[in-house]
GUVO-389561 format. One record per residue (C-alpha): residue number from 0; residue in three letters; x, y, z. Coordinates in nm, 2 decimals. Each point is the difference from the previous one (the first is absolute). Layout:
# residues N
[rec NUM 'ala' [X Y Z]]
...
This chain:
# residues 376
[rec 0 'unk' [0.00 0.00 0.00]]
[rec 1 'unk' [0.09 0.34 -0.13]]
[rec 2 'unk' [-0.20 0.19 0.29]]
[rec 3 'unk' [0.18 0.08 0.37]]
[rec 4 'unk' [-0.35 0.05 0.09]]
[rec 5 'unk' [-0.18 -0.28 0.25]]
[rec 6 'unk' [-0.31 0.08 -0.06]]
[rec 7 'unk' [0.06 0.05 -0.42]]
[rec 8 'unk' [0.17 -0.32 0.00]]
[rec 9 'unk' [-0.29 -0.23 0.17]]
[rec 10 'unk' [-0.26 0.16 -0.22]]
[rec 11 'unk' [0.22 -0.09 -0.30]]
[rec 12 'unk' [0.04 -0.37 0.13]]
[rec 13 'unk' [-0.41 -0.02 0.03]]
[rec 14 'unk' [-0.05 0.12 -0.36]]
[rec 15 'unk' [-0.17 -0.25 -0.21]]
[rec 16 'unk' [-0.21 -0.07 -0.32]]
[rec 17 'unk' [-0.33 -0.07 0.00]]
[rec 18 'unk' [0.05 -0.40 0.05]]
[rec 19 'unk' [0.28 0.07 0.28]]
[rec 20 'unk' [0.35 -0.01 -0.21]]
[rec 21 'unk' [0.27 0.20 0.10]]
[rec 22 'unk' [0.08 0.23 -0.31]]
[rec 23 'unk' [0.35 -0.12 -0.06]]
[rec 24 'unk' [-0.12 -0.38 0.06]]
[rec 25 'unk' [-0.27 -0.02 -0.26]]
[rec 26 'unk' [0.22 0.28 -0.25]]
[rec 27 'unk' [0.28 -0.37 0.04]]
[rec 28 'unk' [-0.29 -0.24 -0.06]]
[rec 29 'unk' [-0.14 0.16 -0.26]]
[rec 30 'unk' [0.38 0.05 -0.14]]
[rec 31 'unk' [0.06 -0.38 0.02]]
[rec 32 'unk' [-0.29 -0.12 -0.15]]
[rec 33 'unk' [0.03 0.17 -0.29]]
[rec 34 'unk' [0.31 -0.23 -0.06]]
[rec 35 'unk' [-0.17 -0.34 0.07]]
[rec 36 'unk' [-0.20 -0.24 -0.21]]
[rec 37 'unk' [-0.37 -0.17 0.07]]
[rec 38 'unk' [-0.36 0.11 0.09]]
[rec 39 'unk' [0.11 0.00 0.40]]
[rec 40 'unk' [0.24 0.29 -0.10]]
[rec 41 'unk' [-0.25 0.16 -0.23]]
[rec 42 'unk' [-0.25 0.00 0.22]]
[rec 43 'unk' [0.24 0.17 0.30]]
[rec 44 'unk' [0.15 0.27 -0.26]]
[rec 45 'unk' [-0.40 0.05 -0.06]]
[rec 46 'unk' [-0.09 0.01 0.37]]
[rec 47 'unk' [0.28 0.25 0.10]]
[rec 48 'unk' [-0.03 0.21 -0.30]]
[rec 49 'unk' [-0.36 0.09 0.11]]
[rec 50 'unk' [0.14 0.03 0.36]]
[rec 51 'unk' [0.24 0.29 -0.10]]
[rec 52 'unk' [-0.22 0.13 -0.26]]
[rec 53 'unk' [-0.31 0.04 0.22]]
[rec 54 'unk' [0.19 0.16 0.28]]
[rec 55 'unk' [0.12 0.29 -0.17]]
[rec 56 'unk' [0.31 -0.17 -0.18]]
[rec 57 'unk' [-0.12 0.01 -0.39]]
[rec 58 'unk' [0.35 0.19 -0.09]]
[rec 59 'unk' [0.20 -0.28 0.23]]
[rec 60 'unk' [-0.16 -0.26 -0.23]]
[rec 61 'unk' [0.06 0.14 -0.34]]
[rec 62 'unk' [0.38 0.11 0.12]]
[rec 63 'unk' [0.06 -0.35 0.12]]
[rec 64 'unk' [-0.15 -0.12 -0.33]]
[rec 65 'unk' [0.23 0.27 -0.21]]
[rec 66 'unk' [0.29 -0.16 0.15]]
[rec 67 'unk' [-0.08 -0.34 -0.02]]
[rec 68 'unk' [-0.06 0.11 -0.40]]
[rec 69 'unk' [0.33 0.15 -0.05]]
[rec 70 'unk' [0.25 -0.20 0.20]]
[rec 71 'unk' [-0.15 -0.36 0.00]]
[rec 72 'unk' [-0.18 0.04 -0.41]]
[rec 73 'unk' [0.15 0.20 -0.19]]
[rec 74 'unk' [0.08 -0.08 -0.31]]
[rec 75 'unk' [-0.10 -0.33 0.03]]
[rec 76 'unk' [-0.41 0.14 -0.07]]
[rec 77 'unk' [0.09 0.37 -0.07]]
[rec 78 'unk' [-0.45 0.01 -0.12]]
[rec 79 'unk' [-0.01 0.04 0.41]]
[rec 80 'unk' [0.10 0.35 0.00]]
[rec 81 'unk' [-0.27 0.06 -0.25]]
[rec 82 'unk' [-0.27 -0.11 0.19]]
[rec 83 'unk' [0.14 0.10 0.35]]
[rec 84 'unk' [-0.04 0.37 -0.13]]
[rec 85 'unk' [-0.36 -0.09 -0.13]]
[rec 86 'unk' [-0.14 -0.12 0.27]]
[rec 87 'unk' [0.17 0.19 0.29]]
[rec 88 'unk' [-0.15 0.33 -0.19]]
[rec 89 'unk' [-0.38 -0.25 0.05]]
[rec 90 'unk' [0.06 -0.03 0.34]]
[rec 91 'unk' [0.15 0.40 0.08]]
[rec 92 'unk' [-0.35 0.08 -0.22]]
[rec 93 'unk' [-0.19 -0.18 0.24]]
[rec 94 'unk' [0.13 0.16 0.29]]
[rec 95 'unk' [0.00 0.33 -0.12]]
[rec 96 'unk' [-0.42 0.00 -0.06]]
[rec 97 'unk' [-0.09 -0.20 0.32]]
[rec 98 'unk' [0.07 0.05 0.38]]
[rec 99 'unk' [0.25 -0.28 0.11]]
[rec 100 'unk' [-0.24 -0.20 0.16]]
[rec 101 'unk' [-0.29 0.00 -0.29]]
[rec 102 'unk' [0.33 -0.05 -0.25]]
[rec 103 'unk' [0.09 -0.34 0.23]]
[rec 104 'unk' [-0.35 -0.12 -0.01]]
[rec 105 'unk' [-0.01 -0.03 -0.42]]
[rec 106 'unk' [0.03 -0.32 -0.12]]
[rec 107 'unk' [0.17 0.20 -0.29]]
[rec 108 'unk' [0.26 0.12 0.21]]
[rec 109 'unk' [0.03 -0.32 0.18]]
[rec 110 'unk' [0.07 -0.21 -0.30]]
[rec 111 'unk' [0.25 0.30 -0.18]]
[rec 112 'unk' [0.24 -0.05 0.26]]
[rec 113 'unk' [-0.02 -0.35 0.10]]
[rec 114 'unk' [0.04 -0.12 -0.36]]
[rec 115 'unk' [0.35 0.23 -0.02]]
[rec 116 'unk' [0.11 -0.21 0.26]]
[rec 117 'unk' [-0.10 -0.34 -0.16]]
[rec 118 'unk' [0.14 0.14 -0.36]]
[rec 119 'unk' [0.30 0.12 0.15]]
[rec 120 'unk' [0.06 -0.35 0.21]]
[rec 121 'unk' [-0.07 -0.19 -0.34]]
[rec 122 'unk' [0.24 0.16 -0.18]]
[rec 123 'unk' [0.35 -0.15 -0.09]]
[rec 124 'unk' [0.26 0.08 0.16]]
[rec 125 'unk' [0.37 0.07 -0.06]]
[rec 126 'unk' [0.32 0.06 0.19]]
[rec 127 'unk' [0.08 0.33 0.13]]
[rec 128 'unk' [0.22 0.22 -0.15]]
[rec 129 'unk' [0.36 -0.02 0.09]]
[rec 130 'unk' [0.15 0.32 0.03]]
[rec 131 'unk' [0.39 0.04 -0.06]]
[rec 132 'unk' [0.19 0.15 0.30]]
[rec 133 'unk' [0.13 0.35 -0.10]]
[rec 134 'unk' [0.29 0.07 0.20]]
[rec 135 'unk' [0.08 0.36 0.15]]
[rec 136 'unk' [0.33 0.03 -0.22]]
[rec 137 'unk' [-0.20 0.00 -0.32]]
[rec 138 'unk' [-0.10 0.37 0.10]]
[rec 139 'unk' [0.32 0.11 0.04]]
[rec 140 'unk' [0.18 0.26 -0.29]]
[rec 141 'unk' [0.10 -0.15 -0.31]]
[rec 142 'unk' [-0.15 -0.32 0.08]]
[rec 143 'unk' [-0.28 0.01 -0.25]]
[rec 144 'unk' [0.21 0.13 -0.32]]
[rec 145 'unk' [0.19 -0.30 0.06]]
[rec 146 'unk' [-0.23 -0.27 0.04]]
[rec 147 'unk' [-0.23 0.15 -0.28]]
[rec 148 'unk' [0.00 0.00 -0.38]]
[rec 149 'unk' [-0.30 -0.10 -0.17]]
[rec 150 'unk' [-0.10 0.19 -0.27]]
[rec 151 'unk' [-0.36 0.23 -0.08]]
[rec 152 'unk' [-0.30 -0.19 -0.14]]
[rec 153 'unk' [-0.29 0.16 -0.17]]
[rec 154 'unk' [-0.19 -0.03 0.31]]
[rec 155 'unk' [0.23 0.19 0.21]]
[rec 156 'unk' [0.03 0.28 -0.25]]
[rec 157 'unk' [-0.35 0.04 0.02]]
[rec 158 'unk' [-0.02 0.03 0.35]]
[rec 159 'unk' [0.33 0.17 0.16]]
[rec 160 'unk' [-0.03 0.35 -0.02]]
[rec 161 'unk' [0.34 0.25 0.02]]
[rec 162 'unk' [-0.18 0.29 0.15]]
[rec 163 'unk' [-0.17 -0.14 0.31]]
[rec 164 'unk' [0.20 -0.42 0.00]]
[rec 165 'unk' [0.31 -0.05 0.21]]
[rec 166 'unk' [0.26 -0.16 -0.23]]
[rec 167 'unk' [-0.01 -0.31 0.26]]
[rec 168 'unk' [-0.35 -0.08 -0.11]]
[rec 169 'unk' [0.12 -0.02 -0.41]]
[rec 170 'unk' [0.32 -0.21 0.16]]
[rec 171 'unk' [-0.23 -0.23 0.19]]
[rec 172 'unk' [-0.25 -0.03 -0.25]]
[rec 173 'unk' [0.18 -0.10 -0.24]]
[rec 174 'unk' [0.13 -0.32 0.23]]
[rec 175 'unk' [-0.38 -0.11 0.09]]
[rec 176 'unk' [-0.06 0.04 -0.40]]
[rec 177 'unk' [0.30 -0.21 -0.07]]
[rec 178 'unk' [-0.12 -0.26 0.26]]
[rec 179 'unk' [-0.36 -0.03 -0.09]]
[rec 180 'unk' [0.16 -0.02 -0.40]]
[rec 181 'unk' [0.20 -0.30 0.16]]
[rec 182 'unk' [-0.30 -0.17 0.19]]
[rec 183 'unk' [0.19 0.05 0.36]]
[rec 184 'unk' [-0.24 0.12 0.26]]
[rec 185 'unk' [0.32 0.00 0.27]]
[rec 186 'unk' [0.15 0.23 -0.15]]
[rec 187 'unk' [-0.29 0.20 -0.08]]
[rec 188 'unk' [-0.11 0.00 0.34]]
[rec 189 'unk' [0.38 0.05 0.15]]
[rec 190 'unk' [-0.04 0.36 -0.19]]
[rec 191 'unk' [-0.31 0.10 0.11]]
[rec 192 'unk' [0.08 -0.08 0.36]]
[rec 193 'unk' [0.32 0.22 -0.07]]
[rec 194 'unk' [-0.21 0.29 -0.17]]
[rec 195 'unk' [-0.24 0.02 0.26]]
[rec 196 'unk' [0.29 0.03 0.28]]
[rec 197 'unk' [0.20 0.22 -0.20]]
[rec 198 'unk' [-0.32 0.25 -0.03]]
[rec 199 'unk' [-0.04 -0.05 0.38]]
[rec 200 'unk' [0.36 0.12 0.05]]
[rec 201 'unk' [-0.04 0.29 -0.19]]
[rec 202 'unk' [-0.29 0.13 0.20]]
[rec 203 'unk' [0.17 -0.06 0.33]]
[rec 204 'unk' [0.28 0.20 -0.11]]
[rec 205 'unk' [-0.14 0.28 -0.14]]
[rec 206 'unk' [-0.31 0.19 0.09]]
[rec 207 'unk' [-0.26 -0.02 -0.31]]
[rec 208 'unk' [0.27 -0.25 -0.17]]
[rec 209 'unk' [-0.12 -0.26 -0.28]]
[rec 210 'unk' [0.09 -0.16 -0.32]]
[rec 211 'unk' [-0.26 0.13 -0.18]]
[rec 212 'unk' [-0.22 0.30 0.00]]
[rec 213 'unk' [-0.24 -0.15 -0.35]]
[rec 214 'unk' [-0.38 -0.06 0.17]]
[rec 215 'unk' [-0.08 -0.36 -0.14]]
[rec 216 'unk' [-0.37 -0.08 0.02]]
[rec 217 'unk' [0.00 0.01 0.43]]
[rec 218 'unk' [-0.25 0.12 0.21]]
[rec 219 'unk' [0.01 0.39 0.06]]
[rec 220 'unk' [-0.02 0.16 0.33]]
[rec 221 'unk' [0.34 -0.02 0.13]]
[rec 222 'unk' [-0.03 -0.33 0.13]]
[rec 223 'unk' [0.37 -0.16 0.08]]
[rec 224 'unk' [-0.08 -0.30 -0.10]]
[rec 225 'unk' [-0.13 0.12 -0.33]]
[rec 226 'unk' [0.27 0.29 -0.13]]
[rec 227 'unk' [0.17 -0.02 -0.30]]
[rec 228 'unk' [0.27 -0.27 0.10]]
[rec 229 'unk' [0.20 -0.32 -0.16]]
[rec 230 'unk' [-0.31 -0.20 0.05]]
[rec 231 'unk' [-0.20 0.21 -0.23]]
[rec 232 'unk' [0.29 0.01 -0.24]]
[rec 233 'unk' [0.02 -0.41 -0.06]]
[rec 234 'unk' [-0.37 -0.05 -0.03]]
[rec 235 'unk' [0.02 0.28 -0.29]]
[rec 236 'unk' [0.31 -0.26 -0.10]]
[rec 237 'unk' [-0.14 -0.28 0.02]]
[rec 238 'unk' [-0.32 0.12 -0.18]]
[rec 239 'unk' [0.18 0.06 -0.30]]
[rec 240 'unk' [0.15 -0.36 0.05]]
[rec 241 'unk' [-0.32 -0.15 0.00]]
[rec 242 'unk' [-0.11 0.16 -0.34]]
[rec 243 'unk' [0.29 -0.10 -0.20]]
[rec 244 'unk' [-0.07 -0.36 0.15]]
[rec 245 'unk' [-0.35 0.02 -0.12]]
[rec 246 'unk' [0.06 0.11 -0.31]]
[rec 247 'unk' [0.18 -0.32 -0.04]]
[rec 248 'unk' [-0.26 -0.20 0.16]]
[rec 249 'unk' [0.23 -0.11 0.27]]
[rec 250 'unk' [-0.18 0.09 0.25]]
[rec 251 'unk' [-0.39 0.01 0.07]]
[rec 252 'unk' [-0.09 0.14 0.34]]
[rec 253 'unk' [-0.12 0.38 -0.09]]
[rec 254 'unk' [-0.23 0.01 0.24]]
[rec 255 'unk' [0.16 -0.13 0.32]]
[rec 256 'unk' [0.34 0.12 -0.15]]
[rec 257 'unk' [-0.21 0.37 0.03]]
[rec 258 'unk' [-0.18 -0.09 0.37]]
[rec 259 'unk' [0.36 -0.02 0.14]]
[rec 260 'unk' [0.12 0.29 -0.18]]
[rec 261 'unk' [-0.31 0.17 0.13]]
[rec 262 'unk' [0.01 -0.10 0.31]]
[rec 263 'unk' [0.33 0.11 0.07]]
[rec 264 'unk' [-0.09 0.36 -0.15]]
[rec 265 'unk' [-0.31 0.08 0.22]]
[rec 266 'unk' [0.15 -0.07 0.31]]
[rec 267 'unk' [-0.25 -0.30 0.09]]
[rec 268 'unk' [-0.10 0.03 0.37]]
[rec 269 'unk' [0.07 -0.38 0.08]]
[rec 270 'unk' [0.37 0.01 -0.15]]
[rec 271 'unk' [0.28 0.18 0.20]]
[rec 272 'unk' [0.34 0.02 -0.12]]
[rec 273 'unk' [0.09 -0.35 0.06]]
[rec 274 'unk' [-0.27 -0.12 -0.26]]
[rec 275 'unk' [0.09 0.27 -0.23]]
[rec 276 'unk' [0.33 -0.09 -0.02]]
[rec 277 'unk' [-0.15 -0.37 -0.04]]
[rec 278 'unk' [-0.20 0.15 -0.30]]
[rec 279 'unk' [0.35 0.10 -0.16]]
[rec 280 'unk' [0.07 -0.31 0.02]]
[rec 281 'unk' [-0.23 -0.18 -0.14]]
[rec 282 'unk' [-0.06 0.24 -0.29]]
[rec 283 'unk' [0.39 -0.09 -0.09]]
[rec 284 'unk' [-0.02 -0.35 0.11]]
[rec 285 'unk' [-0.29 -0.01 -0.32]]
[rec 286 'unk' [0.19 0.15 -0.23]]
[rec 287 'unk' [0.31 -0.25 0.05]]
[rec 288 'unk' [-0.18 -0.35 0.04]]
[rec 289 'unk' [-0.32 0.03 -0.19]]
[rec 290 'unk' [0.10 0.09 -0.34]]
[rec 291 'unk' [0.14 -0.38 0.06]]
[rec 292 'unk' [-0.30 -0.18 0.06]]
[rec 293 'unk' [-0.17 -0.25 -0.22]]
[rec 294 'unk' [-0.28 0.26 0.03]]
[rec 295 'unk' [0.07 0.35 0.08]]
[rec 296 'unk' [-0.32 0.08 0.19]]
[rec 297 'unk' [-0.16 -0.04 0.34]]
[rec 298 'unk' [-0.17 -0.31 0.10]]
[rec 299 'unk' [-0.39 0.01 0.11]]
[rec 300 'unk' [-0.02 0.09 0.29]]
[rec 301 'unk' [-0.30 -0.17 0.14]]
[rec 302 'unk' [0.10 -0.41 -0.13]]
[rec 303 'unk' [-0.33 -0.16 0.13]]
[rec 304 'unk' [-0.35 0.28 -0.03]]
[rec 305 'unk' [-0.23 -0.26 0.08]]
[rec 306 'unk' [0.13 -0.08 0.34]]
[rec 307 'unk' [0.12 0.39 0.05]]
[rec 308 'unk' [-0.39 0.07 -0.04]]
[rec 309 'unk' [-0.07 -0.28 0.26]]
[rec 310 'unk' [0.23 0.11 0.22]]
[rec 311 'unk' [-0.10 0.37 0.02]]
[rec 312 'unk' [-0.36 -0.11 0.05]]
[rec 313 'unk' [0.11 -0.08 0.34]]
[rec 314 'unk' [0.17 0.31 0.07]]
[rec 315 'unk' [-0.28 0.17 0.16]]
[rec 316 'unk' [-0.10 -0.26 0.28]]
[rec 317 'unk' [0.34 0.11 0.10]]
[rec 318 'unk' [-0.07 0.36 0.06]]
[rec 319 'unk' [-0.33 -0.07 0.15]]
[rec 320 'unk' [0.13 -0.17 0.29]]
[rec 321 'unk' [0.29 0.24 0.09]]
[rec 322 'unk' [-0.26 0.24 -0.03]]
[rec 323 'unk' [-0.24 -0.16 0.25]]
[rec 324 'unk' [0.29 0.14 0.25]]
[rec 325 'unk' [0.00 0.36 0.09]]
[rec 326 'unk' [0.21 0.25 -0.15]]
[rec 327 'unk' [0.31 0.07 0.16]]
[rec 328 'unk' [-0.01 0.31 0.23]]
[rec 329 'unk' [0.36 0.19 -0.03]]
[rec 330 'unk' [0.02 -0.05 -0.36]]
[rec 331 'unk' [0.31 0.26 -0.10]]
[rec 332 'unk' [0.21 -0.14 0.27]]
[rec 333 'unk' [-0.10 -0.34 -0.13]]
[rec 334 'unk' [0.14 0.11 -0.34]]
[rec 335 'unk' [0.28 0.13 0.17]]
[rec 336 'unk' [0.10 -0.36 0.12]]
[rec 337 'unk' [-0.11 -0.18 -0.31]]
[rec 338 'unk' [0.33 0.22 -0.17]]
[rec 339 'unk' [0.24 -0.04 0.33]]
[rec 340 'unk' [0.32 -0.17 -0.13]]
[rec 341 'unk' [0.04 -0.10 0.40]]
[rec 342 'unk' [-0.06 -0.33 0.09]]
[rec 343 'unk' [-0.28 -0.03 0.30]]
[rec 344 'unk' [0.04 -0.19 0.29]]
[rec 345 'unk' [-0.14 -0.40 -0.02]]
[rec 346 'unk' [-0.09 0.04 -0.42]]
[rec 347 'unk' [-0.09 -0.27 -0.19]]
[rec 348 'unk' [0.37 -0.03 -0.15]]
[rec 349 'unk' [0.18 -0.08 0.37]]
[rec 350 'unk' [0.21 -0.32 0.03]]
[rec 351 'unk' [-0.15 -0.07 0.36]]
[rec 352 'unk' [-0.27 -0.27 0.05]]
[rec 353 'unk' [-0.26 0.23 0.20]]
[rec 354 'unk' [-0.28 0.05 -0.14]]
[rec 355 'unk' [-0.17 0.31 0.03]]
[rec 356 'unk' [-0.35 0.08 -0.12]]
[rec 357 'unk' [0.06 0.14 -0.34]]
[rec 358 'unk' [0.16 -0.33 -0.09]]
[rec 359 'unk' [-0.29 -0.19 0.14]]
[rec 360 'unk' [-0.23 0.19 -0.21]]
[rec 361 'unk' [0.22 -0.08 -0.26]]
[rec 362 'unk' [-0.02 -0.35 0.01]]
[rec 363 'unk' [-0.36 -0.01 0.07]]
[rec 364 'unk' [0.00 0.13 -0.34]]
[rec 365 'unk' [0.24 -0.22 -0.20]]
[rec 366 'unk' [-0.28 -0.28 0.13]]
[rec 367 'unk' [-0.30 0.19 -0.10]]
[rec 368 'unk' [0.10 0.10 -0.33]]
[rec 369 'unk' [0.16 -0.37 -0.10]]
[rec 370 'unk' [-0.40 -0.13 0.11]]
[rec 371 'unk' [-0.15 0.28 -0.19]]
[rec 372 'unk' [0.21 -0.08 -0.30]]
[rec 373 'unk' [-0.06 -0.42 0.02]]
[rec 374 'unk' [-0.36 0.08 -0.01]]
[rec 375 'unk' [-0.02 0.22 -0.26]]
C-alpha cells in the first residue's frame, strides 16, 4: 500500500466488486484466463468480465483486452485490431446515451463486450516480440555514423523532410528500410528501439529538443504523447512501405495495416507508450515477414461463426447474475485499485496455501461454470 494513512489503507483493503473480488485479484484472473483453453475458462473470463464491467471497470476490461491484442496476437490475426476499434466505439456509444446503470442492464451492451472477450480468447496467438537490447554506448558521438550506411529509398525521400527532420531520423530510416527490404524484423526493431531512446535523449538534454518538428497526422492539442516525434515519423515510413508492397500484391492487409497506423496517430485511450511502441513493431514486423507468406493477407479472424453465435447467446445470463448483486459503493477508489501496479495483501496470485475468501469464491465458480457448461 501506497497510503501512510490507517484509516485510507483499511478502506482500500475492504474495496470490492459487486460479487466480492478484490480489484487486483479478479484484474489477474481475468488476465490468466484469457491465456487458457476450454468452456471452464471461457465461462470464468465471462463471469469476471461482467464482474469488472458492471462495477464501474468498462475501460479496465477493454485496456486489458488492448494488451492482450497487441502483445499476445499480433500479427498472428492482425483482423483483431479492426474489430477491437469497431466495437469498442459500440460499447463507448452505449455508454455515452444511457446512465451507467440503464447502459449495464442492455442485453446489447451485455453481449458487445462479453463477445470481445470470447473473440479475443479465440484468437490465435503468437509469440511476443523480442526486443534487441540497445546498449547505452550506442548514444554516444560518432557511434551512429559508424555503425550506419544504408542508402535512401523512395519511401524515405518521401517522407524525411530537411526543414523540420533531424538528420538521425534520414540515417535511421534508411536502416529500418534496409531491414524490412531484407525480411529482418531484429534488426528492424533494434533501430526503432534505438530511435525512440535517442529522441528521449534529446529532450532530456535540451528544453523543447526533438528530431523532428514536421506534424505527421497526431492528435492536436499539445498532448505529449501525441507531438510531432519519431513515432509519427516511421508510421508516415512505413505507410509508404506498405504502398509499394501493395502495388506488388505482396502484401494484402490495407485495412488492419491502416487500424494500426491509426491507432497509433489518434492517441487511443487504451494504448500507453508501451503499446505504441508495440504498434511500431508490429507495423515493421508486417512489412518484413508477410510479403513471405504463401498468402500475404490476414487470416479470418472468427474460425468457427456457428459456435461463436452459440457462445455469445450465453453471454447475457452472465451479466444478469453479477447484476443481481448491488453496485459497488466507492466506485472511483475501486478504479483506483483495479490500475494499482502494487500487489495487495493475501491475492489470488500468493504461493501460501491459505485460503482466503476471494479464492473461495473463486473456486465456487470454477465448479459452477464446469456444471453449467456439461449441461448446456
Amino acid at each position: 500500500m501506497n497510503s501512510t494513512n490507517p484509516d485510507a489503507a483499511a478502506a482500500e483493503k475492504q474495496l470490492r466488486t459487486r460479487c466480492g473480488y478484490k480489484p487486483y485479484d479478479i484484474r489477474r484472473a481475468l488476465e490468466k484466463r484469457l491465456t487458457q483453453n476450454g468452456a471452464l475458462a471461457t465461462g470464468q473470463a465471462l463471469h469476471y468480465t461482467a464482474d469488472i464491467a458492471l462495477s464501474g471497470g468498462v475501460d479496465i476490461v477493454l485496456q486489458i483486452l488492448w494488451d492482450y491484442s497487441l502483445f499476445h496476437i499480433g500479427i498472428a490475426s492482425p483482423r483483431i485490431f479492426v474489430y477491437l476499434r469497431t466495437r469498442v466505439k459500440e460499447i463507448r456509444d452505449l455508454l455515452r446515451r444511457f446512465p451507467d446503470e440503464e447502459a449495464y442492464a442492455l442485453e446489447e451492451f451485455q453481449i458487445r463486450v462479453g463477445e470481445l472477450v470470447l473473440v479475443v480468447r479465440e484468437a490465435p496467438t503468437r509469440t511476443t516480440l523480442s526486443w534487441p537490447k540497445v546498449g547505452h554506448e550506442t548514444h554516444n558521438e560518432g557511434w551512429l555514423s559508424a555503425a550506419a550506411g544504408a542508402t535512401e529509398t523512395a519511401a524515405l525521400r518521401k517522407v524525411w523532410r530537411a526543414e523540420g527532420d533531424s538528420p538521425v531520423l534520414r540515417t535511421v530510416g534508411a536502416e529500418i528500410c534496409k531491414a524490412i527490404s531484407d525480411g529482418s524484423t531484429q534488426k528492424a526493431l533494434f533501430w526503432i528501439s534505438w530511435l525512440l531512446e535517442e529522441e528521449t535523449k534529446v529532450r532530456k538534454a535540451v528544453k523543447g529538443g526533438a528530431l523532428t518538428t514536421i506534424e505527421r497526422g497526431g492528435v492536436s492539442g499539445g498532448s505529449a504523447r501525441n507531438r510531432p516525434g519519431a513515432g509519427l515519423f516511421l508510421v508516415s515510413m512505413f505507410s509508404e512501405i506498405y504502398k509499394e508492397y501493395a502495388a506488388k500484391t505482396q502484401v494484402r492487409m490495407h485495412e488492419e495495416f491502416q487500424s494500426l497506423m491509426d491507432i497509433y496517430r489518434q492517441g487511443d485511450t487504451y494504448v500507453g507508450a508501451r503499446g505504441k511502441k508495440q504498434i511500431l513493431g508490429l507495423l515493421a514486423q508486417i512489412l518484413c515477414e508477410v510479403p513471405r507468406w504463401k498468402v500475404p493477407a490476414a487470416p479470418s479472424l472468427i474460425k468457427d461463426p456457428i459456435a461463436m453465435t452459440q457462445a455469445i447467446k450465453q453471454v447475457p445470463r452472465f451479466f444478469r447474475e453479477v447484476l443481481a448483486y448491488d453496485p459497488p459503493k466507492n466506485q472511483l477508489a475501486l478504479l483506483k485499485a483495479f490500475k494499482s501496479k502494487s500487489v495487495p495483501d493475501e491475492t489470488l496470485i500468493q504461493k501460501s496455501e491459505k485460503q482466503d475468501v476471494t479464492v473461495a469464491k473463486m473456486n465456487a465458480l470454477d465448479k459452477a461454470v464446469e456444471e453449467y457448461f456439461m449441461r448446456s
